[in-house]
PADREN-695490 format. One line per 4 residues: number of its first residue (from 1); their letters; for each residue x, y, z of N, C-alpha, C, O. Coordinates in Angstrom, 1 decimal, decimal comma, padded with zeros to 4 digits. Layout:
NUM	a	X Y Z X Y Z X Y Z X Y Z  ... .
This chain:
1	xxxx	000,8 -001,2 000,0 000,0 000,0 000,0 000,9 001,2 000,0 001,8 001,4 000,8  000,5 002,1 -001,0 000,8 003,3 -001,0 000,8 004,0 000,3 000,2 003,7 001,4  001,5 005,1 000,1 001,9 006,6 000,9 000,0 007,3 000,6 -000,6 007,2 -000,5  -000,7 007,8 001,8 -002,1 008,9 001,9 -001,8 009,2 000,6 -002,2 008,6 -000,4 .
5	xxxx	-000,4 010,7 000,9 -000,4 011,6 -000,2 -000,7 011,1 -001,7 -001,3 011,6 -002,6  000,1 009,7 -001,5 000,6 009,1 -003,0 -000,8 008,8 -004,0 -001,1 009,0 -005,2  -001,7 008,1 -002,9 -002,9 007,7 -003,1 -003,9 008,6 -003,2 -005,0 008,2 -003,6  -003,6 009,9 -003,0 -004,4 010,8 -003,0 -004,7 011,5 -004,5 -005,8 011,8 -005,0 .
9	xxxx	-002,7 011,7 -005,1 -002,4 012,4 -005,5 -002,6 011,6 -007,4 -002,6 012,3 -008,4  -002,6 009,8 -007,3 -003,2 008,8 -008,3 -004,7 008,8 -008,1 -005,4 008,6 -009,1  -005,5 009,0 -006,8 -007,0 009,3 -006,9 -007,2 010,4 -007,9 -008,0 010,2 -008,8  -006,6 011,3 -007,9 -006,8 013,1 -008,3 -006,7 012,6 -010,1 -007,6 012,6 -011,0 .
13	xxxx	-004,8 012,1 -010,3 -004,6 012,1 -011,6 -005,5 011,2 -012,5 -005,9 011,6 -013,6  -005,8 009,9 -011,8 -006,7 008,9 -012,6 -008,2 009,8 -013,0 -008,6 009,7 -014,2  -008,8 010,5 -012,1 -010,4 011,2 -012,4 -009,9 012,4 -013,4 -010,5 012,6 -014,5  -008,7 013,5 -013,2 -008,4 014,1 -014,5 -007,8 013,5 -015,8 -007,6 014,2 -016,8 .
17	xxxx	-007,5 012,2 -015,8 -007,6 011,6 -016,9 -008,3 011,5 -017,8 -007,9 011,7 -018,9  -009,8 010,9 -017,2 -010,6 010,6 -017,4 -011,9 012,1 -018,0 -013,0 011,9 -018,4  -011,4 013,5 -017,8 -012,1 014,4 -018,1 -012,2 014,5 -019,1 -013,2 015,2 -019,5  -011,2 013,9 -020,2 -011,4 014,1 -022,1 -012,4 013,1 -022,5 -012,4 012,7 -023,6 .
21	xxxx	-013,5 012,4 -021,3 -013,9 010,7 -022,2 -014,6 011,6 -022,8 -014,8 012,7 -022,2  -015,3 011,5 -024,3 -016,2 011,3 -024,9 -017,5 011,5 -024,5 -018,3 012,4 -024,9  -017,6 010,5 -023,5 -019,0 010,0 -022,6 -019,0 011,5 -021,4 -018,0 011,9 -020,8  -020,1 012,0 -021,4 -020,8 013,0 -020,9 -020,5 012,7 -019,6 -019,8 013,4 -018,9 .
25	xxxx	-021,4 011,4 -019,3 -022,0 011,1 -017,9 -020,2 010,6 -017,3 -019,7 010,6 -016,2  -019,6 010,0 -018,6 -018,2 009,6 -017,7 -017,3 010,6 -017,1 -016,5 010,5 -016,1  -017,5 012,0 -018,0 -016,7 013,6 -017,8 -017,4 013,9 -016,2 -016,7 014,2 -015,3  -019,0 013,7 -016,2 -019,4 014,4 -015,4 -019,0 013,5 -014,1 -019,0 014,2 -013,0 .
29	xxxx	-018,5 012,0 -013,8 -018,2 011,2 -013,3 -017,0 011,7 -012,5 -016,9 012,1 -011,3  -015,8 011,6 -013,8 -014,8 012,3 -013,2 -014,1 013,4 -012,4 -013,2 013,5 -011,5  -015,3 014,6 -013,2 -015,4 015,6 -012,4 -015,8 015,5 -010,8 -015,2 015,9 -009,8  -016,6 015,2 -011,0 -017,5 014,5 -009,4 -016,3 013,9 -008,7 -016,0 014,7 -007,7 .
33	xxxx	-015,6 012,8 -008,8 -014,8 012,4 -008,0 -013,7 013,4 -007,6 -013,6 013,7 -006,4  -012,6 014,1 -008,8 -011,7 015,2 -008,8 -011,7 015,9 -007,7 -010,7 016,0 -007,0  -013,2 016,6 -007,5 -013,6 017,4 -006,6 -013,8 016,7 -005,2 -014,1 017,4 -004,3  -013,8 015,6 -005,1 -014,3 015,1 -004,1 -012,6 014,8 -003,4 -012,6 014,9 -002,2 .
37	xxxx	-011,5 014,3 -004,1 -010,4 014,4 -003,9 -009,7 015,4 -003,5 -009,0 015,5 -002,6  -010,1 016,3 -004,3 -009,8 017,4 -003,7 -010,0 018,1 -002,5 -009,1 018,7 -001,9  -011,4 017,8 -002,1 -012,2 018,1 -000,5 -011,6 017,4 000,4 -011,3 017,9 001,4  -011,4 016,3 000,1 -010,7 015,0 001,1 -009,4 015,4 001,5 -008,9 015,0 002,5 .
41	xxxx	-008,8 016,4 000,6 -007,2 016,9 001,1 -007,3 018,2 001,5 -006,2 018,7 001,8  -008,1 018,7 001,5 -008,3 020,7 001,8 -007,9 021,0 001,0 -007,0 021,9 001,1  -008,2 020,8 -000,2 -007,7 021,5 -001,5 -008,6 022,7 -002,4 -009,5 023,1 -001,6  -008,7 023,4 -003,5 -009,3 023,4 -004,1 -008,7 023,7 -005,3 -007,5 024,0 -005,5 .
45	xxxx	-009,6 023,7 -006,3 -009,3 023,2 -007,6 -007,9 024,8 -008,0 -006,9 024,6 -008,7  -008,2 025,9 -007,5 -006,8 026,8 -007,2 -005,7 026,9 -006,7 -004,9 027,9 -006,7  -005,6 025,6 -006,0 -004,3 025,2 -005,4 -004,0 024,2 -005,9 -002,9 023,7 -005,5  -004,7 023,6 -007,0 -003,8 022,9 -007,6 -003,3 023,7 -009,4 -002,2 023,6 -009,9 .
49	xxxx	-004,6 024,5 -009,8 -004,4 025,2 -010,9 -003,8 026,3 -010,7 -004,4 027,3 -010,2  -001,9 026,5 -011,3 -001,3 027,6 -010,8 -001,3 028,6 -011,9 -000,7 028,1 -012,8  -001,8 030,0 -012,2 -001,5 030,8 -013,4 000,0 031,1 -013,5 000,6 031,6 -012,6  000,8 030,8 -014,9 002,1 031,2 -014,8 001,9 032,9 -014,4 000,9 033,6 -014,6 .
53	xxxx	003,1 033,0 -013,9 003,9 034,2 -013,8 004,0 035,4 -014,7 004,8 035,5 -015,6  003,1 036,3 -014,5 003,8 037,5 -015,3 005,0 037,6 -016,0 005,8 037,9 -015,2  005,7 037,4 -017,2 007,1 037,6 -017,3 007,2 039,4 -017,5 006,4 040,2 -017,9  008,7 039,8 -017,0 008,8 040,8 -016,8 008,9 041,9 -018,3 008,6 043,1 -018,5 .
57	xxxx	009,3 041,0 -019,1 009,3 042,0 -020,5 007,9 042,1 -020,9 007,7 043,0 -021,7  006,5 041,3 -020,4 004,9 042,3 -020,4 004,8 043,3 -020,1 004,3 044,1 -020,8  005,4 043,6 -018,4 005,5 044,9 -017,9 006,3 045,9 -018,4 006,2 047,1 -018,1  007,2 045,3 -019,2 007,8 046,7 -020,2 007,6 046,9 -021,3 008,0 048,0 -021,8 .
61	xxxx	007,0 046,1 -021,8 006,1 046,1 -023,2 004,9 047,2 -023,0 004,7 048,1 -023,7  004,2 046,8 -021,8 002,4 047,8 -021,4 003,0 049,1 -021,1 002,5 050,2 -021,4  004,4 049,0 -020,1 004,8 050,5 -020,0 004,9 051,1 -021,1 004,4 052,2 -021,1  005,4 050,7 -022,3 006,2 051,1 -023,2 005,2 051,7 -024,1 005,2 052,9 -024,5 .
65	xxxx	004,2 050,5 -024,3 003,0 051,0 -024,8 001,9 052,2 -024,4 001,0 052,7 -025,1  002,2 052,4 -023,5 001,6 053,7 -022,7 002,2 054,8 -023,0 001,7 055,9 -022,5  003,2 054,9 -023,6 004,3 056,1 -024,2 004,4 055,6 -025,6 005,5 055,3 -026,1  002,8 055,7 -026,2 002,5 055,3 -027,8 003,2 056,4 -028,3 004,1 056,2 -029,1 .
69	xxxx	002,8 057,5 -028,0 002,9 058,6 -028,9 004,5 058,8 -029,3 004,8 059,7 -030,1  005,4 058,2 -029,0 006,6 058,3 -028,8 007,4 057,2 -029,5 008,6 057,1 -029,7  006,4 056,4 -029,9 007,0 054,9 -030,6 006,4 055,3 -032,5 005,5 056,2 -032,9  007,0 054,5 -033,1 006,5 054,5 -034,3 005,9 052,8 -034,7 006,0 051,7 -034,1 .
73	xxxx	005,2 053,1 -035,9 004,2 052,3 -036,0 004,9 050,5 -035,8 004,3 049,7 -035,1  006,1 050,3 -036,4 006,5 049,5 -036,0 007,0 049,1 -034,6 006,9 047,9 -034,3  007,5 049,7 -033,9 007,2 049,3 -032,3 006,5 049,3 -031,8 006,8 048,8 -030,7  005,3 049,7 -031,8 004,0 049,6 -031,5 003,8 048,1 -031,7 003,8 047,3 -030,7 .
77	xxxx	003,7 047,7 -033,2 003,6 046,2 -033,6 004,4 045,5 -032,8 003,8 044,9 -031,9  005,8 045,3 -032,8 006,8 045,1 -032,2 006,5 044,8 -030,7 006,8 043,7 -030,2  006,2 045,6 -030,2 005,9 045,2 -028,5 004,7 044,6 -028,2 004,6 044,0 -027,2  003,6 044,6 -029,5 002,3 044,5 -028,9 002,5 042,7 -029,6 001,5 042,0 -029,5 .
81	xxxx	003,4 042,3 -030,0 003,7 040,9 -030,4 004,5 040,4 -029,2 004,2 039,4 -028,7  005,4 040,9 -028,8 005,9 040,5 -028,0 005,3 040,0 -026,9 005,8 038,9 -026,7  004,3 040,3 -026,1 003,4 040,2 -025,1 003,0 038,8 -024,9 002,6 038,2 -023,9  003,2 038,2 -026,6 002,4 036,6 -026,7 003,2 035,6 -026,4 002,9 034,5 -026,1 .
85	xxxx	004,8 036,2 -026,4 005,9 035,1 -026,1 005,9 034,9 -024,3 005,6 035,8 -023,6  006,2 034,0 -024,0 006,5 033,3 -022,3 008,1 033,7 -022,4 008,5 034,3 -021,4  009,1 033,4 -023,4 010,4 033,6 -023,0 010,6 034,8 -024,6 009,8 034,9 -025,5  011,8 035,5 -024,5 012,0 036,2 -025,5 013,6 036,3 -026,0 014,5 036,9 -025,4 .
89	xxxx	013,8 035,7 -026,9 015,3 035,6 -027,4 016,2 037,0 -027,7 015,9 038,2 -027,8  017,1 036,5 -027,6 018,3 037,7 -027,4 018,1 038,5 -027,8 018,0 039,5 -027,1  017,9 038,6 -029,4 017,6 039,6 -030,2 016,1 040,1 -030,3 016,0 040,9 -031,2  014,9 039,7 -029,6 014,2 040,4 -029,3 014,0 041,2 -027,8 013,3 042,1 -027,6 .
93	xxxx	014,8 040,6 -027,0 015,3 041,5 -026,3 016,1 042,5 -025,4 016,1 043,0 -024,2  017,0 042,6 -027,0 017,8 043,5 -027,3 017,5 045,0 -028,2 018,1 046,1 -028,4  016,4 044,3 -028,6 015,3 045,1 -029,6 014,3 045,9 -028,3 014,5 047,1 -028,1  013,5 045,2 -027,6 013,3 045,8 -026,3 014,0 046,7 -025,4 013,5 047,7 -024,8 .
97	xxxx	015,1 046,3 -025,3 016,0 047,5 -024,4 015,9 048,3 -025,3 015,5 049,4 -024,9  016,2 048,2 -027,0 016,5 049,6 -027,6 015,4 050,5 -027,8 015,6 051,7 -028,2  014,0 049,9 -027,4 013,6 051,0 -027,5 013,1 051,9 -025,9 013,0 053,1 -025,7  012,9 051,1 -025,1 013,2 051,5 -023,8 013,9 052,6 -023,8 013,3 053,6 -023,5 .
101	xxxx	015,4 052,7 -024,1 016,0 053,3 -024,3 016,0 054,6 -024,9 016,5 055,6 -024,4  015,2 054,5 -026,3 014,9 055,3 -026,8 013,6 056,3 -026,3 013,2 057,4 -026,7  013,2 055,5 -025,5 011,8 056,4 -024,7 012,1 057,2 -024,2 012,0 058,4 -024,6  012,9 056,5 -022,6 013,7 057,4 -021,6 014,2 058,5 -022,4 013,7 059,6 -022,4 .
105	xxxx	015,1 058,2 -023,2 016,1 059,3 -023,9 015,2 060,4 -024,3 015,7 061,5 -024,3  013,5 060,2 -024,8 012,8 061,2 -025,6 012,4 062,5 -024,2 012,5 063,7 -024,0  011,8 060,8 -023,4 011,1 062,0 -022,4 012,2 062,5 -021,6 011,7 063,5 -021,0  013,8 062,3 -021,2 014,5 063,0 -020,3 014,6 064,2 -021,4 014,5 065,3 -020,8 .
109	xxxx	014,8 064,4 -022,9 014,9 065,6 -023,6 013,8 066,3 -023,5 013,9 067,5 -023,4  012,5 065,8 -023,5 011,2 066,7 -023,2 011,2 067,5 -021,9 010,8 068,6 -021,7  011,6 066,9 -021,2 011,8 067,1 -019,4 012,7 068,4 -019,7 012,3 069,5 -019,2  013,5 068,4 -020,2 014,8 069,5 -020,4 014,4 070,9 -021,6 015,0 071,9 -022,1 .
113	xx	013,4 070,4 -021,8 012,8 072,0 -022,9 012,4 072,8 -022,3 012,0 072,7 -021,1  012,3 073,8 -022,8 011,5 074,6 -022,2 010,0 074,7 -023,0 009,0 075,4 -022,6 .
């Protein structure tokens, strides 16, 4: 005999297996059990379902994007594609700093006009 946890944790996997059947009454089966696995451990279906992580080049894409007026049409595109990737390769995030860079630089010269 299995470990509680172990048994708990093949109770859970075996009923989400079973959530793609075909059979209605076997989905709604599964379901039913899942939840009931779940209850039996103090769980709920959000402790086991984790939302990935923000990655941080979104929040510099939406900043970036909030300082439209200042991008041209292609960085607009440019960032607003970016948003869809989870990881972002060298050279698109090299492409990212550059225009970062280029923002800061507009608005510290705006800051400095009269």
């Amino acid at each position: 005999m299995g470990s509680p946890r172990r048994d708990t944790a093949a109770a859970f996997l075996d009923a989400v297996d079973r959530l793609d059947s075909p059979s209605r009454a076997e989905r709604n089966r599964a379901l039913t059990k899942a939840c009931s696995v779940l209850d039996r451990a103090g769980l709920r279906w959000r402790d086991v379902i984790r939302l990935p992580k923000r990655r941080a080049h979104i929040d510099a894409c939406l900043a970036l994007l909030e300082r439209g007026e200042l991008l041209n049409d292609w960085e607009r595109d440019f960032l607003r594609g970016l948003i869809a990737f989870a990881r972002l390769t060298p050279k698109q995030s090299s492409r990212l700093d550059d225009i970062g860079e280029k923002v800061r630089g507009l608005e510290a010269a705006a800051a400095c006009s009269p």
